[in-house]
C-alpha positions as CSV (number, residue, x, y, z in Angstrom):
1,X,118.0,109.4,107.8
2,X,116.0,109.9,104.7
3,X,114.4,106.4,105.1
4,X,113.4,107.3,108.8
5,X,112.3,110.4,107.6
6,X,109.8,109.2,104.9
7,X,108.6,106.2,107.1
8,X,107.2,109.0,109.6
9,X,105.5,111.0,107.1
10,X,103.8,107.9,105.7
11,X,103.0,107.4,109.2
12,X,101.2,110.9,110.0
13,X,99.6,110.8,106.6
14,X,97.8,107.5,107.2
15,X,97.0,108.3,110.8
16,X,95.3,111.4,109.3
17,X,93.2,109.9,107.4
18,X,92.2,106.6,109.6
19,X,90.2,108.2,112.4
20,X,87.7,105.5,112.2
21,X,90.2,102.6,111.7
22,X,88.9,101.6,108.5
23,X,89.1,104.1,105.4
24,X,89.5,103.8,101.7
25,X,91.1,106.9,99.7
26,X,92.3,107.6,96.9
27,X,96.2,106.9,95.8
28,X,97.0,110.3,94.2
29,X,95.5,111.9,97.7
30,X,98.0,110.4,99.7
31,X,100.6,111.1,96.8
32,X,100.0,114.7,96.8
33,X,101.0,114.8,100.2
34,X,103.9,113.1,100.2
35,X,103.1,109.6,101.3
36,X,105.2,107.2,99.5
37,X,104.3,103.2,99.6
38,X,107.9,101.9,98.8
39,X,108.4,103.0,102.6
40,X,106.7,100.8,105.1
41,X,108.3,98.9,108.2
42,X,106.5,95.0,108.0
43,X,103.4,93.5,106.1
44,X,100.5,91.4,107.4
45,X,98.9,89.0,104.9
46,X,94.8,88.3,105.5
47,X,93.4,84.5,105.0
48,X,92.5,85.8,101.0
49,X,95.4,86.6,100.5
50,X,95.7,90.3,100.6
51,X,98.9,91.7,101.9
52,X,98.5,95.0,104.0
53,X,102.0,96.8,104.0
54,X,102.6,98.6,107.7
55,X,103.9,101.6,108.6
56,X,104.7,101.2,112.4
57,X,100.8,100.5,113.3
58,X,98.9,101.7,110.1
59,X,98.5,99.5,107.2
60,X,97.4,100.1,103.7
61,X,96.2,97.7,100.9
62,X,96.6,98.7,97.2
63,X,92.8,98.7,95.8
64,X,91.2,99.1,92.2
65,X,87.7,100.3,93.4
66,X,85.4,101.1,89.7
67,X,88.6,101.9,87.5
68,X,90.2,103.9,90.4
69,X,93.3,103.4,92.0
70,X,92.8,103.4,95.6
71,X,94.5,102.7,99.3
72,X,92.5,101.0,102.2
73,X,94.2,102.5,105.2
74,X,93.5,100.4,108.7
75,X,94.9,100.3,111.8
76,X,97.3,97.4,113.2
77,X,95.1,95.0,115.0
78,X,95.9,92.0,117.8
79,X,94.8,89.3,115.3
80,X,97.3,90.5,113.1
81,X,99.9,88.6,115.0
């Protein structure tokens, strides 16, 4: 219950966030409201390399933008197959 629990929060925190599909933010934003990236339901790994952990159909990837420590939230896509 608690895993189900979390995974929906993470879920309505990213969605919040993502209204153009594509958004970068910072980690301790997300953190303050609760979002927790040891929850996520698959991952989706790009031709670099990057792996994009998914909650459901939003998908974050850990960033280091200029010393920062930030999350680049996106939305599932068909190519991601």
């Amino acid at each position: 219950m608690e895993v189900d629990r979390q995974l929906k929060l993470n879920r309505k925190i990213l969605k919040a966030h993502n209204r153009s599909g594509y958004t970068t933010l910072a980690k301790i934003e997300l953190q303050s409201e609760g979002f927790n990236p040891r929850f996520f339901t698959h991952y989706w790994k790009n031709t670099q390399g990057d792996v994009y952990l998914f909650v459901y159909d939003y998908g974050f990837l850990d960033l280091k933008k200029n010393g920062k420590e930030k999350y680049l939230i996106v939305a599932w896509q068909e190519y991601m197959r």
